[in-house]
C-alpha positions in Angstrom: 0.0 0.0 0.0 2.6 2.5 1.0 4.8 1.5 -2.4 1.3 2.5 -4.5 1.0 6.3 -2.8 5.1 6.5 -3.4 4.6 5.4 -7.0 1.5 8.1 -7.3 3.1 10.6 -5.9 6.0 10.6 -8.2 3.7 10.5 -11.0 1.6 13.7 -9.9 4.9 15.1 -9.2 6.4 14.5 -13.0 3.4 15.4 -14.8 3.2 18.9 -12.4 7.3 19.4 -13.4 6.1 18.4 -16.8 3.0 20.8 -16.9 5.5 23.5 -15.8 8.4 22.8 -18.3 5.6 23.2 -21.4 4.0 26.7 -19.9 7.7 28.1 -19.7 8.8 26.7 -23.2 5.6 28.5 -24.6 6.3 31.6 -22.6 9.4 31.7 -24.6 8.3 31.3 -28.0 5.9 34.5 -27.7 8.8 36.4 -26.4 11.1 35.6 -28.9 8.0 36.2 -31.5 7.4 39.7 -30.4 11.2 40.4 -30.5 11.8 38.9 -34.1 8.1 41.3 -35.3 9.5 44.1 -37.3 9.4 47.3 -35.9 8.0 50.0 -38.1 9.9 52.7 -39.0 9.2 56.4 -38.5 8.7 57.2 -42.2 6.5 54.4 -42.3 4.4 55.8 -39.7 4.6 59.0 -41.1 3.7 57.9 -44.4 0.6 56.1 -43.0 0.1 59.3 -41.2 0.3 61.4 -44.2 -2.5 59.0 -46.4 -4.8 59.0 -43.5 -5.0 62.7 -43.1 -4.6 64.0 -46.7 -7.9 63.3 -47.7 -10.8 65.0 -47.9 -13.2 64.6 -44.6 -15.8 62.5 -46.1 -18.4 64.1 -43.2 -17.6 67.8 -44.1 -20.0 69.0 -46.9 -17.5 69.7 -50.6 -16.7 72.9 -51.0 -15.6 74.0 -54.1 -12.1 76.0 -54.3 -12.8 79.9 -55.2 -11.3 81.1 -58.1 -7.7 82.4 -58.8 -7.5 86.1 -60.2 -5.0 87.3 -61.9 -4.3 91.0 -61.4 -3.0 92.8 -64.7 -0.7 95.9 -63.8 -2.2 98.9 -64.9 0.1 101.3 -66.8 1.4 104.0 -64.7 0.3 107.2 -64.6 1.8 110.0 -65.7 2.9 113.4 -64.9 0.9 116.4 -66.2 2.8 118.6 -68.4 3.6 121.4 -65.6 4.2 118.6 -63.0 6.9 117.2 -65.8 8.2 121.1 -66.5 8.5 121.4 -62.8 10.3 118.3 -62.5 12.7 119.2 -65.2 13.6 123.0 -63.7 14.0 121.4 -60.3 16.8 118.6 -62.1 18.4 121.3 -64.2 19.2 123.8 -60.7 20.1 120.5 -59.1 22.9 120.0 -61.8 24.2 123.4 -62.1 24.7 123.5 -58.1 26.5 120.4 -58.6 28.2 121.5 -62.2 27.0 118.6 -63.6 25.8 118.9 -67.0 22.3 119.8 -67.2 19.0 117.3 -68.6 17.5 117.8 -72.5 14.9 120.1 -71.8 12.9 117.0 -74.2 13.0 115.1 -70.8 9.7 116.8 -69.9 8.1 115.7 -73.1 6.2 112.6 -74.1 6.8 111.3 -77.7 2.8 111.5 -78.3 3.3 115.4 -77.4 5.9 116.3 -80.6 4.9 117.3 -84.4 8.2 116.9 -86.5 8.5 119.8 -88.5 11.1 119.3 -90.3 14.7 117.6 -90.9 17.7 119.2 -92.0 21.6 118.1 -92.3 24.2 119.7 -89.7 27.7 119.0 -88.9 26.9 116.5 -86.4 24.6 114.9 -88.9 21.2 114.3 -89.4 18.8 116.8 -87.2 14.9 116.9 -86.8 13.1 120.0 -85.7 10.1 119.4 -83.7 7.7 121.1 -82.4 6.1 120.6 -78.4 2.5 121.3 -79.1 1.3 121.6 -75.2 3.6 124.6 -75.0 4.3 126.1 -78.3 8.1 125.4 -78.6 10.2 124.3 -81.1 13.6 121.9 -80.4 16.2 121.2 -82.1 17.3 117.7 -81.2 20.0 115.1 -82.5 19.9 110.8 -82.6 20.1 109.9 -78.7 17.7 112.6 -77.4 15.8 111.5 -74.7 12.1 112.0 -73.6 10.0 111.6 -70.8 8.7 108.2 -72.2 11.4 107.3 -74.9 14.2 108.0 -76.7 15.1 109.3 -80.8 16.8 106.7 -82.4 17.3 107.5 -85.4 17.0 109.8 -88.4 15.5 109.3 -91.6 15.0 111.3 -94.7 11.1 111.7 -93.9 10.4 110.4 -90.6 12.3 110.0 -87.5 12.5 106.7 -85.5 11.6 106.4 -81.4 12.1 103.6 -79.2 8.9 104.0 -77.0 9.2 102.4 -73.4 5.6 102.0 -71.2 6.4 101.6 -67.8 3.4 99.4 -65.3 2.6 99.9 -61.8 4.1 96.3 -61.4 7.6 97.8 -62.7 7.5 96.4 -65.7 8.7 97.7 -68.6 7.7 97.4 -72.3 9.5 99.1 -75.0 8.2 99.3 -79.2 9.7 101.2 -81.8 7.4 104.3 -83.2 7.8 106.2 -86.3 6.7 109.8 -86.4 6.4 111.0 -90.4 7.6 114.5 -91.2 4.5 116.9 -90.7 3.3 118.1 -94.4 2.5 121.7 -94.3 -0.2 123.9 -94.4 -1.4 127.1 -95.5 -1.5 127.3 -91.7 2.0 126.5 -90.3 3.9 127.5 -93.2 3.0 130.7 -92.0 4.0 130.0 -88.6 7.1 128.7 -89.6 10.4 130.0 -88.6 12.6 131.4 -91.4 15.6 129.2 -90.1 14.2 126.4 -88.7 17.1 124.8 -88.1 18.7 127.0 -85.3 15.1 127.3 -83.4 15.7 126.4 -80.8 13.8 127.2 -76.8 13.3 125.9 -73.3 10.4 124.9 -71.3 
C-alpha cells in the first residue's frame, strides 16, 4: 500500500514538473515572436500618417475652391505737363549747383506730345526740328535725345525713329519702336514757320 502512494506521488509530481516545463517553453516562443516582429519605422508611420489625413473629410460637406484672379498691372500714370516742366527745372538747378551737366529740356516731353517739322543736315549729322505742341516750342534735337517716355533713335530722310518704353505699376517695362512721319504743311504752319528752322531752338 505504501509503495502504490510513493509510486502516485511521483507521478503527480512528474506530470506537475512536466505541466511547468511546457508553460515556460511557450512563454518563450511568444517572447522571442514579439522580439523577431519588425518594428515600423518612423517614415512608415509618417507615411501612414500622411495618407490617412490627406484626404478629404468624407463628413464635411464639398466645397468647391474659389477662383484664382490674376491681377493685370495697370500702366502707370503720368505726370501732367507742368508737373513734368517742374520736375525738369528742379533737375536742371540741381545739376548746375553740382556743375553737372544739365537734362535735355525734351525730358519733360512725351513722344505722343511732338509734331516733327522738319529735318535738316548739320555737322553732327542728321537733325529733326520738332515742335512741343502743349507749349508752343520748337527743339532742335539730334539721334540719342531722350524723352519723358522714350528716346530718338534715329533719323531718316522723312520720318524719324523712337524707341517707345511704357512703364506698369508692377515695374514692368515694355519698350516698341514708333515712327513719327515729317508733318506736311499747311497754308497754316507754313506761316507760322520760322525762317531758319534749323537753329530754333527754346526751353520749357
Amino acid at each position: 500500500m505504501m509503495q502504490v502512494k510513493e509510486t502516485a506521488r511521483i507521478g503527480f509530481t512528474s506530470f506537475l514538473l512536466s505541466t511547468a516545463m511546457v508553460v515556460a517553453s511557450g512563454f518563450a516562443i511568444g517572447v522571442v515572436a514579439q522580439e523577431n516582429k519588425p518594428q515600423e519605422t518612423q517614415s512608415q508611420k509618417t507615411a501612414t500618417k500622411k495618407s490617412v489625413s490627406g484626404g478629404r473629410d468624407p463628413f464635411r460637406k464639398y466645397e468647391a475652391p474659389l477662383p484664382q484672379f490674376k491681377r493685370i498691372a495697370g500702366q502707370s500714370p503720368i505726370p501732367t505737363i507742368q508737373e513734368r516742366i517742374a520736375q525738369y527745372k528742379a533737375q536742371k538747378a540741381a545739376a548746375m549747383s553740382a556743375r553737372m551737366p544739365a537734362p535735355k529740356p525734351t525730358t519733360a516731353l512725351l513722344l505722343s506730345e511732338i509734331q516733327v517739322i522738319g529735318i535738316s543736315r548739320s555737322p553732327r549729322g542728321y537733325a529733326a526740328i520738332v515742335e512741343a505742341t502743349p507749349i508752343k516750342l520748337t527743339y532742335v534735337i539730334y539721334p540719342g535725345e531722350p524723352f519723358f517716355d522714350g528716346q530718338l533713335v534715329a533719323i531718316e530722310d522723312s520720318r524719324l525713329v523712337f524707341r517707345r518704353e511704357t512703364v506698369f505699376t508692377d515695374g514692368r517695362r515694355e519698350r516698341a519702336v514708333e515712327y513719327k512721319p515729317l508733318r506736311q504743311p499747311t497754308q497754316v504752319n507754313s506761316m507760322t514757320a520760322p525762317a531758319n528752322p534749323s537753329v530754333a531752338t527754346a526751353n520749357p
